[in-house]
GUFIVO-88572 format. One record per residue (C-alpha): chain; x, y, z; residue in one letter; residue number from 1. Coordinates in Angstrom, 1 decimal, decimal comma. Layout:
["A" [X Y Z] "A" NUM]
...
END
This chain:
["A" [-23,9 67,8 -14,0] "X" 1]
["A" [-22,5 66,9 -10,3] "X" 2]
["A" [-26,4 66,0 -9,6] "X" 3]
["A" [-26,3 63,1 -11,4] "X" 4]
["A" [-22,7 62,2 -11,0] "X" 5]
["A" [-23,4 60,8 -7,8] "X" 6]
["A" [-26,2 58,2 -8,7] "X" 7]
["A" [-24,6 57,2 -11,6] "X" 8]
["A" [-21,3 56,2 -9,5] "X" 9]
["A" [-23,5 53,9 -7,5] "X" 10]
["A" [-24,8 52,6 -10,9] "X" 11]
["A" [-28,1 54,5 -11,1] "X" 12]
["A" [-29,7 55,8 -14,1] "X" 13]
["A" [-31,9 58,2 -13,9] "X" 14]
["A" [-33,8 61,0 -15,7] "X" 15]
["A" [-36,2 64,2 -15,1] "X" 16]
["A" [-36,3 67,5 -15,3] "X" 17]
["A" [-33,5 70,2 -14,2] "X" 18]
["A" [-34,0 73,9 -13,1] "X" 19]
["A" [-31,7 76,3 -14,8] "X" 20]
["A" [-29,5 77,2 -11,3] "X" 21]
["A" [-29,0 73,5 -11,0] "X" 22]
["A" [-26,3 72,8 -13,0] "X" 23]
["A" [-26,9 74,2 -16,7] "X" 24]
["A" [-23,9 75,4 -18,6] "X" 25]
["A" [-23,8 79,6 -18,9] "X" 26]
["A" [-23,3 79,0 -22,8] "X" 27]
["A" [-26,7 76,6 -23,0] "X" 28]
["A" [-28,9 78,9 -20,8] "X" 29]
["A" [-27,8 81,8 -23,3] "X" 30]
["A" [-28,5 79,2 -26,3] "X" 31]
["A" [-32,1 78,0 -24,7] "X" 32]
["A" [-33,2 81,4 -24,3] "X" 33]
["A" [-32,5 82,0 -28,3] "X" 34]
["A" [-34,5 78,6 -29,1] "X" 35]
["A" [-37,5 79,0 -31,5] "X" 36]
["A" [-40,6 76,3 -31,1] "X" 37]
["A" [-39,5 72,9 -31,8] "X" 38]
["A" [-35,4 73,7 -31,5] "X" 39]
["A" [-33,4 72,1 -29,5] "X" 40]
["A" [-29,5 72,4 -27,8] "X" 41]
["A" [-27,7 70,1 -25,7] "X" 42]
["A" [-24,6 69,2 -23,8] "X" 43]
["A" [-22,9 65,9 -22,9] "X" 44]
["A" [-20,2 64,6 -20,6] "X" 45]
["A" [-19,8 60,9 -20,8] "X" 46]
["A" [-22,9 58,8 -20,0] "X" 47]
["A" [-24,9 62,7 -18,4] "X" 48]
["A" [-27,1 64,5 -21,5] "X" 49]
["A" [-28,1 68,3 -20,9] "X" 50]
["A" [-30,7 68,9 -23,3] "X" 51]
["A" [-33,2 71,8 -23,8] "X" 52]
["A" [-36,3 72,0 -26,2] "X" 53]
["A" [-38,5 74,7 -26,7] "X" 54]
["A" [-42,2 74,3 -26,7] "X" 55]
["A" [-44,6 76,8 -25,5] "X" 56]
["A" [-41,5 77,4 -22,9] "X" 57]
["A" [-38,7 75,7 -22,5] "X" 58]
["A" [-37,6 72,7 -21,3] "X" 59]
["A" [-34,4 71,9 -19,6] "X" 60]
["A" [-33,7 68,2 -18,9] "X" 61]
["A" [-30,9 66,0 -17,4] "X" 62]
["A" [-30,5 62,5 -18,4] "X" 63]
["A" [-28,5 59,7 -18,0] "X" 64]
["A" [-30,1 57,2 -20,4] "X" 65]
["A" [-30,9 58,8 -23,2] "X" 66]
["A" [-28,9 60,3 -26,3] "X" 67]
["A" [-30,2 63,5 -27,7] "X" 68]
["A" [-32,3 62,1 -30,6] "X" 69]
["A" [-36,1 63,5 -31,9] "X" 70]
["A" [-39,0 61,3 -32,5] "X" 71]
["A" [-42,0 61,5 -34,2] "X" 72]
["A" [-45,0 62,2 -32,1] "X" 73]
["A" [-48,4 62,2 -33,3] "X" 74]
["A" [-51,1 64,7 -32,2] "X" 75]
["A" [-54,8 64,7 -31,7] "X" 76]
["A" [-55,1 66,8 -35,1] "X" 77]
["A" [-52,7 64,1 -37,0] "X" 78]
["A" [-49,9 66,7 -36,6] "X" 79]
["A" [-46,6 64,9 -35,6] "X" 80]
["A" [-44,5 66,8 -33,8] "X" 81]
["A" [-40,8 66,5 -33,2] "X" 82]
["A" [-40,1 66,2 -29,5] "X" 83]
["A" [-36,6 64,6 -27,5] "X" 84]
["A" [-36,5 61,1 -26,8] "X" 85]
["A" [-35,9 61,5 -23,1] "X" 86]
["A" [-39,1 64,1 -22,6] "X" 87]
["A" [-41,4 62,3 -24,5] "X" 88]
["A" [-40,8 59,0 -22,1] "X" 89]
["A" [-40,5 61,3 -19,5] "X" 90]
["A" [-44,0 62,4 -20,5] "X" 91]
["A" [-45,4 58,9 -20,7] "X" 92]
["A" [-44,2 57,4 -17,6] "X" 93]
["A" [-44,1 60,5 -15,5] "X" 94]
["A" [-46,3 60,2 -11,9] "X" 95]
["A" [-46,5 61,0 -8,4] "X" 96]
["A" [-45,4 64,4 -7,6] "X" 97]
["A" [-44,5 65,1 -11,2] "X" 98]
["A" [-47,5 65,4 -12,2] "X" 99]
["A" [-48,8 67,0 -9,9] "X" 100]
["A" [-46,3 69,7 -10,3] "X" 101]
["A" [-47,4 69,9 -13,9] "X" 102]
["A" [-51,5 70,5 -14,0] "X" 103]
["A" [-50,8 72,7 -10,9] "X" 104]
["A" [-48,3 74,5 -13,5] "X" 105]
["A" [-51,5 74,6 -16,2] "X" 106]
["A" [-53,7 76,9 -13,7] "X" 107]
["A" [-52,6 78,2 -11,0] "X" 108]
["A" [-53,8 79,8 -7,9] "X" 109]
["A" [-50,6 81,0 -6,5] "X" 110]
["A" [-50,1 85,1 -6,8] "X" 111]
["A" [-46,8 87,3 -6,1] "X" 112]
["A" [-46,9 88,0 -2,6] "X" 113]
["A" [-44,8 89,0 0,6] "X" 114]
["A" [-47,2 87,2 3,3] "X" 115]
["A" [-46,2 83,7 3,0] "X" 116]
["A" [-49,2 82,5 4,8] "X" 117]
["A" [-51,8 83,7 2,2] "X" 118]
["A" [-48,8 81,6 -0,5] "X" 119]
["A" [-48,9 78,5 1,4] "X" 120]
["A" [-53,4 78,4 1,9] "X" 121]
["A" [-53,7 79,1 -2,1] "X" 122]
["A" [-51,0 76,1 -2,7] "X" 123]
["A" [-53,2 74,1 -0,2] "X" 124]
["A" [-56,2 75,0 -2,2] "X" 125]
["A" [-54,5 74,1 -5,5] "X" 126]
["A" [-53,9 70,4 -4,3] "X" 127]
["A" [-56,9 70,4 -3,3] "X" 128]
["A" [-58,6 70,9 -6,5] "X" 129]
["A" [-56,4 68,5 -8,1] "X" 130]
["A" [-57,0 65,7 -5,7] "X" 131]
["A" [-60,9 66,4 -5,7] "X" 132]
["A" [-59,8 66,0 -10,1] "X" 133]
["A" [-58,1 62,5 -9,6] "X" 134]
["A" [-61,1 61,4 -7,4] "X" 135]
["A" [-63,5 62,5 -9,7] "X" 136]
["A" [-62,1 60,5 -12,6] "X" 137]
["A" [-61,4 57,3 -10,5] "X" 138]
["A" [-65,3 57,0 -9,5] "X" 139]
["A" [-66,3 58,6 -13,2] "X" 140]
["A" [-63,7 56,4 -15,4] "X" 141]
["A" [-65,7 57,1 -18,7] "X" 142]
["A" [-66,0 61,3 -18,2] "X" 143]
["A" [-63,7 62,9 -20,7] "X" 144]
["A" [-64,0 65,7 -18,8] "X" 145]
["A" [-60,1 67,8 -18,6] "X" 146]
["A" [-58,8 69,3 -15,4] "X" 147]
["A" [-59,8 73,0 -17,0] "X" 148]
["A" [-63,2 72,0 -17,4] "X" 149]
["A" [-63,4 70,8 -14,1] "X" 150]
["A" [-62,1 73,9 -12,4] "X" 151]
["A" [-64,9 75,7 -14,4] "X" 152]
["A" [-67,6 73,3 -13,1] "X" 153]
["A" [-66,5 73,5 -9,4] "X" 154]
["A" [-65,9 77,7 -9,8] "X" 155]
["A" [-69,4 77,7 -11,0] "X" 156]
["A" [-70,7 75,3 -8,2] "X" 157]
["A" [-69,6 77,5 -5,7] "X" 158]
["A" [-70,2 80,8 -7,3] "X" 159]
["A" [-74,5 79,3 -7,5] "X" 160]
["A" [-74,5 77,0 -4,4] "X" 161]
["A" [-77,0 78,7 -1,9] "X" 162]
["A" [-75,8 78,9 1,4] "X" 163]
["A" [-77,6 78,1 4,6] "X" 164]
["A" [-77,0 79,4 8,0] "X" 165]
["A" [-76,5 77,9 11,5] "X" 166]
["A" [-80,4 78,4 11,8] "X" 167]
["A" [-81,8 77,2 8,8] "X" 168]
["A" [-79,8 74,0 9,2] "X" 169]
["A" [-81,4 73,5 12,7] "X" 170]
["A" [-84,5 74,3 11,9] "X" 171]
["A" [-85,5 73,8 8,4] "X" 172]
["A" [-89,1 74,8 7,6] "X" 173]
["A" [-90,8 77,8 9,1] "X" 174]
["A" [-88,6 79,5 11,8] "X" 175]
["A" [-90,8 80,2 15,0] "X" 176]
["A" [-88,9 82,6 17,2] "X" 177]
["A" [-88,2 80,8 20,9] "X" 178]
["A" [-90,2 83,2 23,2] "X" 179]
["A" [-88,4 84,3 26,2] "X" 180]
["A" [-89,0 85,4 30,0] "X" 181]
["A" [-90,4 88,5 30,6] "X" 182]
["A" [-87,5 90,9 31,8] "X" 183]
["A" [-89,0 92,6 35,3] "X" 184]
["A" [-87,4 95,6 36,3] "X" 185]
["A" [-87,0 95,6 40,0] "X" 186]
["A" [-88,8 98,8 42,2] "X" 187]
["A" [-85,6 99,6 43,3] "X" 188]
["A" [-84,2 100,3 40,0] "X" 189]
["A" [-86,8 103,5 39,9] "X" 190]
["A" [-85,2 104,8 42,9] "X" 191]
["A" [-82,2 105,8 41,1] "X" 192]
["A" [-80,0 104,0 44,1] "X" 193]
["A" [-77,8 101,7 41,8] "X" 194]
["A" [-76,2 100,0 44,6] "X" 195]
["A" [-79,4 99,3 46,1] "X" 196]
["A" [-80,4 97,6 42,4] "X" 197]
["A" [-76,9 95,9 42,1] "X" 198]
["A" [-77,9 94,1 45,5] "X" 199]
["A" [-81,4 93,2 44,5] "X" 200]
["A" [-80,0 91,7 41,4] "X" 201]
["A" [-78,0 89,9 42,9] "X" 202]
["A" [-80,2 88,3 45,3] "X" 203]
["A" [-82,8 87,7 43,1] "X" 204]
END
């Protein structure tokens, strides 16, 4: 909780997300792990809430605006769905590197691996692909198309896309080949004397 201890002495409130080695109590990390879909646990010291929920994982956040209460939240099937106060606002006015952070989450790239290098290029290519996503929908504002469809569309593109060499692209049509100078070997080279042909060679 010393995270957001120090805002809130300077009269700053604040919410978001918290990593479990950040600050959560032993005893909630034990009771998170124990959570079944839709449960929830928290903590609270003064004004700072700790609270976990459990979707399809679980959630950990830190708030200190918020009290721990569950609203109703209605879903494309006309399911409602219980879900914390504090992540379903989190949820609506999220942006930035947020969210970022979470469609990169949905489908990523990145693989268990000791070169750091090959890590770093496949998070490059990850934002990437997102940023190619946001640009898509800004010039296309009535596709309904979802980030997973478009990673299909572009893996597809590529897999298809015929690829054109160095050549081609210089000279497209019918490649004629460039015809080059006779090579003449010079009489000396039949002597078998190669210093005598390294010195016609070079004087020629």
């Amino acid at each position: 909780m010393t995270i957001a201890e120090s805002p809130l002495s300077r009269q700053v409130r604040v919410y978001g997300t918290i990593r479990v080695n950040r600050g959560l109590p032993s005893e909630m990390k034990n009771e998170s792990q124990s959570l079944k879909r839709g449960e929830t646990t928290f903590r609270r010291k003064d004004e700072i809430l700790l609270q976990s929920w459990r979707d399809t994982r679980v959630v950990n956040m830190i708030s200190i605006i918020h009290d721990s209460t569950m609203v109703d939240v209605p879903r494309r099937n006309e399911e409602v769905k219980k879900k914390p106060i504090c992540i379903f606002q989190y949820n609506m006015f999220m942006k930035g590197v947020d969210r970022v952070d979470q469609y990169l989450s949905y489908y990523s790239l990145l693989r268990k691996t000791v070169k750091w290098p090959k890590k770093v290029a496949f998070w490059l290519i990850n934002c990437a692909l997102f940023n190619s996503f946001q640009i898509y929908h800004k010039l296309n504002p009535t596709s309904k198309m979802r980030y997973k469809g478009f990673l299909l569309q572009v893996t597809k593109d590529w897999a298809t896309d015929k690829v054109e060499t160095d050549t081609d692209a210089a000279r497209p049509g019918t490649s004629t080949q460039t015809p080059r100078v006779p090579h003449e070997d010079p009489p000396g080279g039949l002597s078998g004397d190669m210093r005598k042909r390294a010195r016609e060679n070079c004087w020629k």
